[in-house]
C-alpha positions as CSV (number, residue, x, y, z in Angstrom):
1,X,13.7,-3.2,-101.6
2,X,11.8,-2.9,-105.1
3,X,8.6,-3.9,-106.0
4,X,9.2,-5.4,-109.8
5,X,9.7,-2.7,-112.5
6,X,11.5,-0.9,-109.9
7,X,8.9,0.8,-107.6
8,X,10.1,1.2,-104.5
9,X,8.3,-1.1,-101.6
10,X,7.3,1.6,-98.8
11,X,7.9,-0.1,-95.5
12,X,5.1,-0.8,-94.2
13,X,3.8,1.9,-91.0
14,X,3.8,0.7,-87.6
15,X,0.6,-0.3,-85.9
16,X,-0.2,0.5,-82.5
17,X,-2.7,-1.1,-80.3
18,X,-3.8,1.8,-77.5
19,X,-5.9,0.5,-74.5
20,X,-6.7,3.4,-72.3
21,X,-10.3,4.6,-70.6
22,X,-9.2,8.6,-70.7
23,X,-10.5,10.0,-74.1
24,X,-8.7,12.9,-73.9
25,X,-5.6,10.9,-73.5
26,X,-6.0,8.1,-76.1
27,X,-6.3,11.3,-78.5
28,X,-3.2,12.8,-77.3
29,X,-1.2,9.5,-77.9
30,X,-3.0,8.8,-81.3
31,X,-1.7,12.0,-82.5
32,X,2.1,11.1,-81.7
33,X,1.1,7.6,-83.2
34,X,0.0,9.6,-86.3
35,X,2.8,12.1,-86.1
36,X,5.6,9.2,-86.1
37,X,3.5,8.1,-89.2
38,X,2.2,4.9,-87.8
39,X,-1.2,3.4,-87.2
40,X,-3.9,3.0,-84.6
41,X,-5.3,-0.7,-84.7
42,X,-7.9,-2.3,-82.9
43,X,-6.6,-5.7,-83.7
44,X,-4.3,-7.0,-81.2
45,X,-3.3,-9.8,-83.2
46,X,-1.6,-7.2,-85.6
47,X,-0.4,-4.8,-83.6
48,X,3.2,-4.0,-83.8
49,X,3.6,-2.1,-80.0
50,X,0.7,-2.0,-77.2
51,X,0.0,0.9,-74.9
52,X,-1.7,0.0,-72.1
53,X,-2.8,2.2,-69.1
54,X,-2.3,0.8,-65.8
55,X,-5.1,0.8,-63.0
56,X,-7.6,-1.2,-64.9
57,X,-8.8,-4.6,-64.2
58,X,-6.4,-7.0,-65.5
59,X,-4.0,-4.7,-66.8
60,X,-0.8,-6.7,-65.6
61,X,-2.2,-10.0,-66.9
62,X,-2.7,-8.2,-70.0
63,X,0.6,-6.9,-70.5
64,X,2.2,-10.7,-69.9
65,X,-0.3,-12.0,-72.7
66,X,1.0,-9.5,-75.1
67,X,4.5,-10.1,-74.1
68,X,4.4,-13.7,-74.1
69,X,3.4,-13.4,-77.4
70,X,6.5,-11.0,-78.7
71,X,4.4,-7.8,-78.9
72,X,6.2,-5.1,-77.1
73,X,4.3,-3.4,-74.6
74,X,4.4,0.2,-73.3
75,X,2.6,0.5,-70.1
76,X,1.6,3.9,-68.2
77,X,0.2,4.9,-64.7
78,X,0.4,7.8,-61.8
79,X,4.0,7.9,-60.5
80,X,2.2,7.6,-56.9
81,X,1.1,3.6,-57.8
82,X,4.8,2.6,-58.3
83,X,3.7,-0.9,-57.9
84,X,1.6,-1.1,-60.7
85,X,4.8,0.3,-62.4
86,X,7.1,-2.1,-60.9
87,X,4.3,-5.2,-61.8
88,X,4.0,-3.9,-65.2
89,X,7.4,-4.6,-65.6
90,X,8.1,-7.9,-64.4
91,X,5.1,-9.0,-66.5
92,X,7.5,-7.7,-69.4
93,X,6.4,-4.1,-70.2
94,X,8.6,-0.7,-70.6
95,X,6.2,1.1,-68.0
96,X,6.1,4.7,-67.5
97,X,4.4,7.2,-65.5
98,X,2.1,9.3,-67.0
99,X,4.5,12.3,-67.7
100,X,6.6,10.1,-69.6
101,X,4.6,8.5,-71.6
102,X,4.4,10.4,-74.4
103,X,8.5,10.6,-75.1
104,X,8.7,7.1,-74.5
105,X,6.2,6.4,-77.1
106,X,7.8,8.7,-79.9
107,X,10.8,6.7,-78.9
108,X,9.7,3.5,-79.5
109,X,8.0,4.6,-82.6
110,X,11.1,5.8,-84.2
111,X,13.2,2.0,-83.4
């Protein structure tokens, strides 16, 4: 696609919403965010993927809001709370445990 006078139009990067209370963590998924050339937003109403970390309150409402609304979601947890994984999912997430969710998020970066 060309911009007119034929500059190329960059596509634009994706952004990504990350909801997670472990600090450490959020900066180990922002860095494959940043890595895959993409963005961290705050703004859910322009996010293009959500990551959302399981256990919290709410967490599985959350994830049907955001899929209802065509945003995929990406949803992580301990493998030993498969229920919040198997919940996640019916509300409409891709969910993960936690050692997964890193390669699943380059993944869906890269679609």
């Amino acid at each position: 696609m060309l911009r007119p006078y034929g500059v190329p139009l960059m596509p634009m990067a994706k952004r990504v919403l990350l909801e997670t209370r472990d600090l450490l963590f959020r900066s180990k998924l922002g860095a494959v965010v940043a890595a895959a050339g993409a963005d961290v937003s705050r703004d859910e109403a322009a996010c293009d993927l959500a990551v959302i970390e399981l256990g919290g309150p709410g967490a599985t409402e959350r994830i049907g809001e955001l899929a209802r609304r065509g945003i995929p979601v990406l949803a992580y947890g301990s493998h030993v709370h498969a229920e919040l994984l198997r919940a996640a999912r019916q509300a409409g997430a891709a969910a993960v445990p936690n050692s997964q969710v890193e390669e699943r998020l380059r993944e869906l970066l890269t679609q």
